[in-house]
Residue frames relative to the residue before (quaternion, step in Angstrom):
aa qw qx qy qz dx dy dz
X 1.0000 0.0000 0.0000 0.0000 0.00 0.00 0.00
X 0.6081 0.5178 -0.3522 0.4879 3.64 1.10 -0.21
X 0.1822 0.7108 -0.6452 0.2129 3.97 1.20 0.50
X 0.8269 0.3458 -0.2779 0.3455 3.81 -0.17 -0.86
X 0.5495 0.3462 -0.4038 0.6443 3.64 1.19 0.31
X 0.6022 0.4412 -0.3786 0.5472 4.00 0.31 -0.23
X 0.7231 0.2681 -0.4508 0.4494 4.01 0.57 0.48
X 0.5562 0.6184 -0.4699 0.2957 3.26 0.70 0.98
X 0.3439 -0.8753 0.2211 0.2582 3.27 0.57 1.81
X 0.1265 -0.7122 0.6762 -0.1397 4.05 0.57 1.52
X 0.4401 -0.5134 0.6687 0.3091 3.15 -1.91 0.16
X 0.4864 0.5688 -0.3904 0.5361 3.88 1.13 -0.34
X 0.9047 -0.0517 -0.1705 0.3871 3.91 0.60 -0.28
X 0.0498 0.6515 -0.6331 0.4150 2.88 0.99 1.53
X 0.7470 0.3736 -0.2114 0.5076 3.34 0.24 -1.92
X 0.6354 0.5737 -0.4108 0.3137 3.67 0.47 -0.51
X 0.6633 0.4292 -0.1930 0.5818 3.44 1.57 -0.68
X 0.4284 0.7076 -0.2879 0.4826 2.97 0.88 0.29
X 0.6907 0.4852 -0.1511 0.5145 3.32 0.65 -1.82
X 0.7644 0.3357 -0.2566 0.4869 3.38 0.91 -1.48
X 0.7521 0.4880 -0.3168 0.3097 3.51 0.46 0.25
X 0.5433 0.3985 -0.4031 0.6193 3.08 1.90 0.63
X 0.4383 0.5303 -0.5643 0.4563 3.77 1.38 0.25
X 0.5879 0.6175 -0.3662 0.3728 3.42 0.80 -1.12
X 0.8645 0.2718 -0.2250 0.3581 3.21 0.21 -1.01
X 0.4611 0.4700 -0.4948 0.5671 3.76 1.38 0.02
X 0.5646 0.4838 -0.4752 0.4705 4.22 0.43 -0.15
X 0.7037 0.5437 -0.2623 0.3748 3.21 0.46 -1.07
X 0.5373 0.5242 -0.3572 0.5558 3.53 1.30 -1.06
X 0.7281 0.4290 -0.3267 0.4231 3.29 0.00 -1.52
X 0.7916 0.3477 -0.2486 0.4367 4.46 0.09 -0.23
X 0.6106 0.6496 -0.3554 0.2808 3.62 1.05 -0.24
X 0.7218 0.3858 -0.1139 0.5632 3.53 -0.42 0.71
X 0.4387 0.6903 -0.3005 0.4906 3.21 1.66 -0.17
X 0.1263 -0.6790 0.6860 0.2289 4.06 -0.95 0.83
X 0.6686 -0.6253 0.2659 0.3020 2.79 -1.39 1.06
X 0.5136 0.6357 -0.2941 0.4955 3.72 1.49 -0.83
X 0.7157 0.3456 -0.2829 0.5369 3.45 0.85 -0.33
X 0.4276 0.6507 -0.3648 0.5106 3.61 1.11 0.82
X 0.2999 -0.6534 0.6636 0.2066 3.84 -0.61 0.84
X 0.6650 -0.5902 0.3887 0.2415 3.13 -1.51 0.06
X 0.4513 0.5147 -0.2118 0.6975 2.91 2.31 -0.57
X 0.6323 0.3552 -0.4952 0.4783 3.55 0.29 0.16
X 0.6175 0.4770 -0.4406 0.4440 4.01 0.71 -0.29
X 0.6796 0.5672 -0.3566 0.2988 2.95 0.74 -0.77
X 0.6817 0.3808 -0.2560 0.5699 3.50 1.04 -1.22
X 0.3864 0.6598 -0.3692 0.5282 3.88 0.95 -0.13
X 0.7186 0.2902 -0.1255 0.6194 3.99 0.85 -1.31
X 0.7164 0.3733 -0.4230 0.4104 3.79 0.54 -0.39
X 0.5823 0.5845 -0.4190 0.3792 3.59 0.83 -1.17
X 0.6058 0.6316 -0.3962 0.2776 4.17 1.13 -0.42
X 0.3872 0.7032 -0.4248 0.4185 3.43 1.87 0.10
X 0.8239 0.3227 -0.3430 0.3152 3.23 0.24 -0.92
X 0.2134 0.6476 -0.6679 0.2983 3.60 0.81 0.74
X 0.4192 0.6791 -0.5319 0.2832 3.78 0.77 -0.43
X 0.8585 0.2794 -0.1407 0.4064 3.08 0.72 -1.68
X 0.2860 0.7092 -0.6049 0.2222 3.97 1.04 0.41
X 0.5660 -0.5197 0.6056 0.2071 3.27 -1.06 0.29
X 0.7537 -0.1732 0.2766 0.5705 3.80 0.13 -1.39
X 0.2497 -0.6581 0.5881 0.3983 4.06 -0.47 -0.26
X 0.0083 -0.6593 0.7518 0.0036 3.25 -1.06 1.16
X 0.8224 -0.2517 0.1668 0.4821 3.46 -1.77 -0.14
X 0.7988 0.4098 -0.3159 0.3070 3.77 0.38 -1.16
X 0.4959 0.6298 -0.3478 0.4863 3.43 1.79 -0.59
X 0.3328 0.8534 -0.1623 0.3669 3.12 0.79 -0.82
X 0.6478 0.5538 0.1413 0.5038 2.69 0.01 -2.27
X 0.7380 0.3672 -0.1113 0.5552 3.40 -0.43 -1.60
X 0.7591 0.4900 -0.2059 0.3760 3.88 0.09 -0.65
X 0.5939 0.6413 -0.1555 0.4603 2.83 1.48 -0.77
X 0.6699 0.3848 -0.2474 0.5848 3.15 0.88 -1.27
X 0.7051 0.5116 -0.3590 0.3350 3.41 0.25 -0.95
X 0.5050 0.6775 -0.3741 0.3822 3.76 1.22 -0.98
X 0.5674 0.6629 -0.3008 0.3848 3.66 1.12 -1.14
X 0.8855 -0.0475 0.0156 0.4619 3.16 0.58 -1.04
X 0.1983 0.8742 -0.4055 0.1788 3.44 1.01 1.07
X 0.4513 0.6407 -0.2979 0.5450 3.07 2.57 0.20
X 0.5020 0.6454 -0.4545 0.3533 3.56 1.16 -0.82
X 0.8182 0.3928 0.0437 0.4176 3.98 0.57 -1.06
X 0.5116 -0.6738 0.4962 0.1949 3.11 1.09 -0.18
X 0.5398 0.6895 -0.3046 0.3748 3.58 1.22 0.88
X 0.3967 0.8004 -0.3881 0.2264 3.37 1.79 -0.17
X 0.6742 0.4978 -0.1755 0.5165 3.12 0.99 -1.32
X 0.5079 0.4943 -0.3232 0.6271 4.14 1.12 0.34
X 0.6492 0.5460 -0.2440 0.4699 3.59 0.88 -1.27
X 0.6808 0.5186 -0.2174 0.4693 3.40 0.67 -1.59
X 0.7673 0.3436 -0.3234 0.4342 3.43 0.48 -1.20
X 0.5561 0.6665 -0.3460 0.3561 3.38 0.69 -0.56
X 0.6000 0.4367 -0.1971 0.6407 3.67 1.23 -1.59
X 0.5371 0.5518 -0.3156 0.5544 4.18 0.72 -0.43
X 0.7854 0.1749 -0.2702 0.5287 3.65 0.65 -0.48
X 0.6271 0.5987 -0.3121 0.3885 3.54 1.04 -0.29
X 0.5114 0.7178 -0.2839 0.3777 3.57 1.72 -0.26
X 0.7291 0.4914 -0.1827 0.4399 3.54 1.86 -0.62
X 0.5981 0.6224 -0.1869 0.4690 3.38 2.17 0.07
X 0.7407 0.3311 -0.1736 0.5582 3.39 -0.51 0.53
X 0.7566 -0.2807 0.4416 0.3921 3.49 -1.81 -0.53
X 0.3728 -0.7338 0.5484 0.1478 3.57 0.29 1.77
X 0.6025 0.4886 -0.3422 0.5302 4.35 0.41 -0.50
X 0.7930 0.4068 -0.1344 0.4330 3.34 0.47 -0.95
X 0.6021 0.5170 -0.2830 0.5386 3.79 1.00 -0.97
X 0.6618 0.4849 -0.2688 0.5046 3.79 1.24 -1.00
X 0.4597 0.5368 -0.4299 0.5619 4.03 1.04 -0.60
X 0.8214 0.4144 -0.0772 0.3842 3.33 0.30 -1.37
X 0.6734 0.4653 -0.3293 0.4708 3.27 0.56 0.29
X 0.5300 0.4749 -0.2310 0.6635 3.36 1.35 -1.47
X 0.7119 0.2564 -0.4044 0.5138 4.01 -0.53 -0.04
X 0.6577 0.3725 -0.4040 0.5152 4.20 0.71 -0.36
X 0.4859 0.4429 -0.5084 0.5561 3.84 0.72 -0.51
X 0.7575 0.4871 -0.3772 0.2159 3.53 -0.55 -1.41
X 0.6782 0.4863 -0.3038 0.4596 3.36 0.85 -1.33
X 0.6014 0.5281 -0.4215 0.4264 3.71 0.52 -1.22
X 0.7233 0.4040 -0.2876 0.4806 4.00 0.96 -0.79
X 0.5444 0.4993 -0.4980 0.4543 3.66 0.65 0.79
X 0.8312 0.0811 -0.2857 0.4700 3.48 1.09 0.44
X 0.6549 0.2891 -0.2171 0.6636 3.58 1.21 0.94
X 0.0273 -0.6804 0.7089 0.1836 3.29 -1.69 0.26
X 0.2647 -0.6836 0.6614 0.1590 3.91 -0.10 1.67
X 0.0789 0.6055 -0.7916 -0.0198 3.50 -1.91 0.47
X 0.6491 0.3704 -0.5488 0.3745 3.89 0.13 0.36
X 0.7324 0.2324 -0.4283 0.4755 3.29 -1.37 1.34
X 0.1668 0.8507 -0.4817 -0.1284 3.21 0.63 0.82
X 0.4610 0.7516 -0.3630 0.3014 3.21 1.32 -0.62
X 0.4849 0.5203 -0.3760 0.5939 4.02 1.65 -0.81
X 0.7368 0.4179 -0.3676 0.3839 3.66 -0.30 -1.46
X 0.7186 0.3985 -0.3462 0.4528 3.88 0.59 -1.00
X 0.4753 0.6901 -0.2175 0.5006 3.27 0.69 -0.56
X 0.7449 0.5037 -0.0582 0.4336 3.30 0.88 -0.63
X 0.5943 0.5761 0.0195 0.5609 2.49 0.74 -1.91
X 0.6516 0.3711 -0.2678 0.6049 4.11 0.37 -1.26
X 0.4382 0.4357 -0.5990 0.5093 3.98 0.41 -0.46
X 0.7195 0.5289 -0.3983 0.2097 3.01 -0.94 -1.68
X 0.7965 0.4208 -0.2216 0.3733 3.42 0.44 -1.58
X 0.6738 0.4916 -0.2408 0.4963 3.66 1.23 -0.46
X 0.6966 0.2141 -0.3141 0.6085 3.58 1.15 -0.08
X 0.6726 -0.5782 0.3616 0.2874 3.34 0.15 1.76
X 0.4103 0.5432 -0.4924 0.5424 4.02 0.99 0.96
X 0.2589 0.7941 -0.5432 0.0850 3.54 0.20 1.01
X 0.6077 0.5729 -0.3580 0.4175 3.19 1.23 -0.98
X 0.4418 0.5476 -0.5450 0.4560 3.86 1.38 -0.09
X 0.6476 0.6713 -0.2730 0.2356 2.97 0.53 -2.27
X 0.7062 0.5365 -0.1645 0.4318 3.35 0.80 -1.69
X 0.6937 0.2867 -0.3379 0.5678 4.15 0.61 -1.22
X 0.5548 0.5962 -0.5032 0.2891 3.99 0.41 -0.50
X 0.6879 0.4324 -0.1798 0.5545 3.58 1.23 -1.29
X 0.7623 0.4099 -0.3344 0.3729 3.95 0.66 -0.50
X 0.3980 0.6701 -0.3308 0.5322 3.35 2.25 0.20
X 0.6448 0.5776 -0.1893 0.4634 3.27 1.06 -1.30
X 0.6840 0.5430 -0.1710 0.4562 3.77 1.02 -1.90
X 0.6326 0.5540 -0.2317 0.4891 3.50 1.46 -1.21
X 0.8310 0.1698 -0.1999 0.4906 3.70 0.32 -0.73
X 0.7303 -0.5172 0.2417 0.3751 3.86 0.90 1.26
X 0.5919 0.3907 -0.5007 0.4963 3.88 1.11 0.97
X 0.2552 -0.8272 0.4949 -0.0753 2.68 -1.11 1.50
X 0.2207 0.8994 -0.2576 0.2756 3.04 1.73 0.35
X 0.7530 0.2980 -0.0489 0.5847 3.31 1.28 -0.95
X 0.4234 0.6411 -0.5530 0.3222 3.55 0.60 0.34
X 0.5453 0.4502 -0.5397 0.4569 3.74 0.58 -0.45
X 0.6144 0.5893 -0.3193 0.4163 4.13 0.41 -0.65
X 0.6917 0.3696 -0.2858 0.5507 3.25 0.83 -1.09
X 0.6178 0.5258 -0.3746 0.4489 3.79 0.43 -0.97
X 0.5989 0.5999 -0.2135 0.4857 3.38 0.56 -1.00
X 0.8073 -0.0345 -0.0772 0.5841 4.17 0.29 -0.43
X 0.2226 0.6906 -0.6166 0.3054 3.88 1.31 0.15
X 0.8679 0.3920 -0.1898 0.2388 3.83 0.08 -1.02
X 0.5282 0.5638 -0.2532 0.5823 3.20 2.47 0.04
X 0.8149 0.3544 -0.3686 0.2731 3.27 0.80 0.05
């Protein structure tokens, strides 16, 4: 809960991000490779909380990624999607703009194989318009026909809008 004091770039939370980003990745050790059925419910849960600290990624590279991935699965368990989203919403302007879009569109996608968030839409569109502008439409395109399919209509201006560029 301290994300908005933890982006003031101190040497006190540098290292603080840090800390939480080698917890991250000893969590991550400890759940990878894991079927879900062999998950507790307390493991989804902390699996859906641990998706806060995307706050403090730097950029999504391969191991973030990773980490995001798993967590996308079950970012419904808790009531974190709408944290997730914004988070992946600020994480779209870091790094290799070609690459952050790969990445995202496959973390958006998965998180929709077990939920369809709509609050914040402004993140999801927002998103979603990334996609189409860093040549990641085919993301852009199943993210919004996921959306059209289960009765949000929310994105169809977006889709209408590059439907005819791709």
């Amino acid at each position: 809960m301290q994300r908005e004091h933890l982006s003031e770039g101190s040497e006190e939370n540098e290292k603080i991000k840090v800390k939480i980003i080698e917890f991250w990745r000893h969590l991550y050790g400890k759940y990878k490779g894991k079927d879900e059925k062999d998950l507790t419910q307390e493991d989804k849960k902390i699996l859906s909380s641990v998706s806060r600290l995307a706050v403090c990624l730097p950029k999504i590279d391969a191991e973030a990624y990773e980490w995001l991935m798993l967590s996308a699965t079950y970012v419904h368990e808790n009531f974190n999607s709408s944290f997730f989203i914004k988070n992946l919403d600020g994480l779209k302007d870091k790094g290799d703009s070609s690459e952050t879009a790969k990445y995202i569109g496959e973390i958006y996608l998965m998180m929709l194989e077990k939920g369809t968030p709509d609050h914040d839409k402004k993140n999801i569109r927002s998103i979603v318009e990334f996609l189409y502008r860093l040549d990641a439409a085919d993301y852009a395109s199943k993210i919004c026909n996921i959306y059209g399919s289960r009765g949000a209509e929310f994105l169809r201006d977006i889709y209408e809008k590059h439907a005819g560029r791709i």
